[in-house]
C-alpha positions as YAML, in Angstrom:
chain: A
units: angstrom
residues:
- id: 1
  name: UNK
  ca: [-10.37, 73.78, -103.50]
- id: 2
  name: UNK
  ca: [-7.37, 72.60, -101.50]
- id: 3
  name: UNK
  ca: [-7.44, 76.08, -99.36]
- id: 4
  name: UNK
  ca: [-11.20, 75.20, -98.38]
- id: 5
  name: UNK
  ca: [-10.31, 71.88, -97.26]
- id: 6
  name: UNK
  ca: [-7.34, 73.52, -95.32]
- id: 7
  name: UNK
  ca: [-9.46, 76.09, -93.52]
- id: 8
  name: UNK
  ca: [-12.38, 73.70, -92.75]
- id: 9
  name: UNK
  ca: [-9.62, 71.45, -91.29]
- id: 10
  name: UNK
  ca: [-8.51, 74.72, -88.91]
- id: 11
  name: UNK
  ca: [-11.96, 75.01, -88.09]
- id: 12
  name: UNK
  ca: [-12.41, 71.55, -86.57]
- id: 13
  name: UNK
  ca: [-8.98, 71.95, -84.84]
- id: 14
  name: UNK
  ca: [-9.83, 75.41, -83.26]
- id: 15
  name: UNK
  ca: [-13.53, 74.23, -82.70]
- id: 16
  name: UNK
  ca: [-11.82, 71.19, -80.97]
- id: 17
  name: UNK
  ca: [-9.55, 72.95, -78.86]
- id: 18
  name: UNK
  ca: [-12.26, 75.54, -77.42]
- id: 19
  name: UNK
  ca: [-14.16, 72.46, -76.57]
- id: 20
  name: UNK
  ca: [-11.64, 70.54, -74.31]
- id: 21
  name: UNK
  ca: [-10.44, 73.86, -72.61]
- id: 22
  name: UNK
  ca: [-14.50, 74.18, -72.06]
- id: 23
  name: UNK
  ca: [-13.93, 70.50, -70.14]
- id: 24
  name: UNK
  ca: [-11.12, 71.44, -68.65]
- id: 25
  name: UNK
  ca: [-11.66, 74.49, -67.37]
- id: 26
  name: UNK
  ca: [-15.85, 75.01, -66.62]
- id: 27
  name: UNK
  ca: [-17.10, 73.48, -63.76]
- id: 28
  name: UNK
  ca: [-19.58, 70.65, -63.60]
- id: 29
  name: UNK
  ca: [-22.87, 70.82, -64.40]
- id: 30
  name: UNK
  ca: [-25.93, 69.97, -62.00]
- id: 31
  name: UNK
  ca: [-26.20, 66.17, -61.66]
- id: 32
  name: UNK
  ca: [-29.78, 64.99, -62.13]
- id: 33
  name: UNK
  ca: [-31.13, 64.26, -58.33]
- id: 34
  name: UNK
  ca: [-31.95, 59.97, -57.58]
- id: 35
  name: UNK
  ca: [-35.43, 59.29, -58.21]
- id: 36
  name: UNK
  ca: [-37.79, 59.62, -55.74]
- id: 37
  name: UNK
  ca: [-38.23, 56.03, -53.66]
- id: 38
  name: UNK
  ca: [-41.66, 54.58, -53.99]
- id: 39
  name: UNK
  ca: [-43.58, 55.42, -50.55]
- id: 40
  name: UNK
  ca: [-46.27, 56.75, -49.08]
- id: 41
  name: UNK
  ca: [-45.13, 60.55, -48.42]
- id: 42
  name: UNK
  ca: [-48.28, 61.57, -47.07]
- id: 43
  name: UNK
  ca: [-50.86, 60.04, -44.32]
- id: 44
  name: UNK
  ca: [-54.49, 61.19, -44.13]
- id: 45
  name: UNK
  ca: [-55.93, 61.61, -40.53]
- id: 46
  name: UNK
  ca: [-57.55, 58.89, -39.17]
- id: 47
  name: UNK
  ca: [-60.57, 60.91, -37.91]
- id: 48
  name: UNK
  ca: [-63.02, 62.22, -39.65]
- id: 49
  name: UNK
  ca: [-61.65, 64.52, -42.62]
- id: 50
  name: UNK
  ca: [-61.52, 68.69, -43.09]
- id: 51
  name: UNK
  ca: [-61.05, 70.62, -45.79]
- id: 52
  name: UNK
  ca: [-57.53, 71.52, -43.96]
- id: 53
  name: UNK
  ca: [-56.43, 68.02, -44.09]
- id: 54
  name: UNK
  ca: [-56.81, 67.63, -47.89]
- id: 55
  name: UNK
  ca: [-55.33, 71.14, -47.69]
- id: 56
  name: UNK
  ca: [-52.55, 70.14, -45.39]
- id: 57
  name: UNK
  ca: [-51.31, 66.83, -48.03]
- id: 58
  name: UNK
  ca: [-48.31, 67.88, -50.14]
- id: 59
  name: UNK
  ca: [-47.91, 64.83, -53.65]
- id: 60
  name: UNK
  ca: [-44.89, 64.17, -54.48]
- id: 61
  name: UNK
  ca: [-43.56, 65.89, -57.96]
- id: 62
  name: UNK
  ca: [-42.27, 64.00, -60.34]
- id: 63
  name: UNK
  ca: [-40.39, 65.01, -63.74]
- id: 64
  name: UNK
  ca: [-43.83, 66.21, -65.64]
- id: 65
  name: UNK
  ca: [-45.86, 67.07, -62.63]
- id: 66
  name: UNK
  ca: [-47.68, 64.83, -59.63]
- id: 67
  name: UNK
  ca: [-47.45, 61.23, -59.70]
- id: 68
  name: UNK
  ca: [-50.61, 59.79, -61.10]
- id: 69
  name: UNK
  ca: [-50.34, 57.10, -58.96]
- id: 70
  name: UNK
  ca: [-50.40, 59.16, -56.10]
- id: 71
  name: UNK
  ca: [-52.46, 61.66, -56.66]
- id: 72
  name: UNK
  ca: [-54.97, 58.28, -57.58]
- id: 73
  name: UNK
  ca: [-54.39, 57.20, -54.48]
- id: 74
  name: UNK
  ca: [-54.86, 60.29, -52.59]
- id: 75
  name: UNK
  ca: [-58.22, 60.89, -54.25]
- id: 76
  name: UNK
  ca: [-59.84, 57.82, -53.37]
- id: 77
  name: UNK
  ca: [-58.67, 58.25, -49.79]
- id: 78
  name: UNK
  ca: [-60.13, 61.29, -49.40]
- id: 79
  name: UNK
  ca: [-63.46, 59.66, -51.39]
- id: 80
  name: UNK
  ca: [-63.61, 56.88, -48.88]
- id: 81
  name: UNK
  ca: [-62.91, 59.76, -45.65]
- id: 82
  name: UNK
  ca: [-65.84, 62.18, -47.39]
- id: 83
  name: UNK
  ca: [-68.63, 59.56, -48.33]
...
């Protein structure tokens, strides 16, 4: 019983060691980027609309996809510019 202890004590030692060399010695991860800031990245023409302008409007991707509120936005401007 006592040598089980004894080796299961070595492991957290060695397991401990490899870890803060790890620290030590990797480099930094990738930092995660500043959120996006809350604006209007996009601007529908003020004439008439074309396909090519829808085409033409790139949404702003959040972490799971396109902004809902954006994409919300976009579609009832281009509602309003079709009807």
């Amino acid at each position: 019983m006592a040598s089980l202890i004894l080796y299961g004590f070595i492991a957290l030692i060695a397991v401990g060691v490899l870890f803060g060399l790890a620290v030590l010695l990797l480099p930094p991860g990738e930092q995660i980027a500043p959120p996006a800031p809350d604006v209007k990245p996009w601007e529908l023409a003020d004439h008439e609309l074309s396909s090519q302008d829808v085409v033409d409007v790139r949404l702003p991707v959040a972490l799971r996809g396109y902004r809902f509120a954006e994409t919300d936005a976009m579609g009832r401007s281009v509602s309003t510019g079709v009807a």
